[in-house]
N, C-alpha and C positions, 0 to 999 in steps of 0.2 A: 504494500500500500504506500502511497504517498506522502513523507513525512511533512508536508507542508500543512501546517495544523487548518489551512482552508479548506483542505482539499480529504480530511479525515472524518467519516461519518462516525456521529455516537448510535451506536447498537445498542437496545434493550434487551430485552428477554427474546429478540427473535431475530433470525436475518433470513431475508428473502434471496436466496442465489440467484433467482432470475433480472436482477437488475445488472448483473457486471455481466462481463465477458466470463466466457469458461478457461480462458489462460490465468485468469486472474484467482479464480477457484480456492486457491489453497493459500494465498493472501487473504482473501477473506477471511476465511474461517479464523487463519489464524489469529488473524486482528482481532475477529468475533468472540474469539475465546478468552484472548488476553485482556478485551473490554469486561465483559464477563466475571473474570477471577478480579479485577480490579473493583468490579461493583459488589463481589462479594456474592453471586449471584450462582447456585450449585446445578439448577437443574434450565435448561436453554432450548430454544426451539430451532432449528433451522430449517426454511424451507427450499426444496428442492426440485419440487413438481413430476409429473408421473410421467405423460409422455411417454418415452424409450428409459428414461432413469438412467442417460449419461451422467447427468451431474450428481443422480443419486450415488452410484456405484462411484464416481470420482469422489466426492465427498464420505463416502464410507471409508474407503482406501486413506483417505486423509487423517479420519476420526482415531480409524485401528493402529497409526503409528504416532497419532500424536500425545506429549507425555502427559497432559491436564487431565484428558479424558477416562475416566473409569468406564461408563458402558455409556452404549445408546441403542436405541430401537424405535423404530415405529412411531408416527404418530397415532398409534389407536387405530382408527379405521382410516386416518387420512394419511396414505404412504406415501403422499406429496411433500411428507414433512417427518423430519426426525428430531425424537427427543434425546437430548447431550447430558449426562448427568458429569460434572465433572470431580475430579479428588479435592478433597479438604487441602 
């Protein structure tokens, strides 16, 4: 992501993938996560969208090797979105 503090979005409890480029994918999240543990915030939404679920499986790939994260799954019935629990 862009360190130019104009140019950095603040993320809540959720981040939609569909608004960037899929090169950018794993900038995301990471930022997404590091906002996250900054806000003190354990359990995160990210959406993904259903489609073909390139960006789901790219973003799973992402989840399973990055070190904040404990698990994730599903959102419930809506697999357009995954829920991020991450470590204390």
């Amino acid at each position: 992501m862009d360190t130019d503090n104009e140019n950095i979005i603040d993320f809540g409890y959720e981040c939609d993938l569909h608004f960037f480029h899929p090169k950018d994918t794993k900038n995301v999240i990471y930022e997404f996560i590091e906002q996250a543990k900054s806000k003190k915030l354990q359990k995160i939404r990210l959406v993904h969208g259903k489609g073909k679920s390139v960006k789901k499986k790219m973003a799973h790939k992402i989840l399973e090797e990055h070190p904040d994260v404990k698990t994730f799954t599903d959102d419930s019935y809506n697999w357009g979105a995954t829920i991020i629990v991450l470590k204390k």
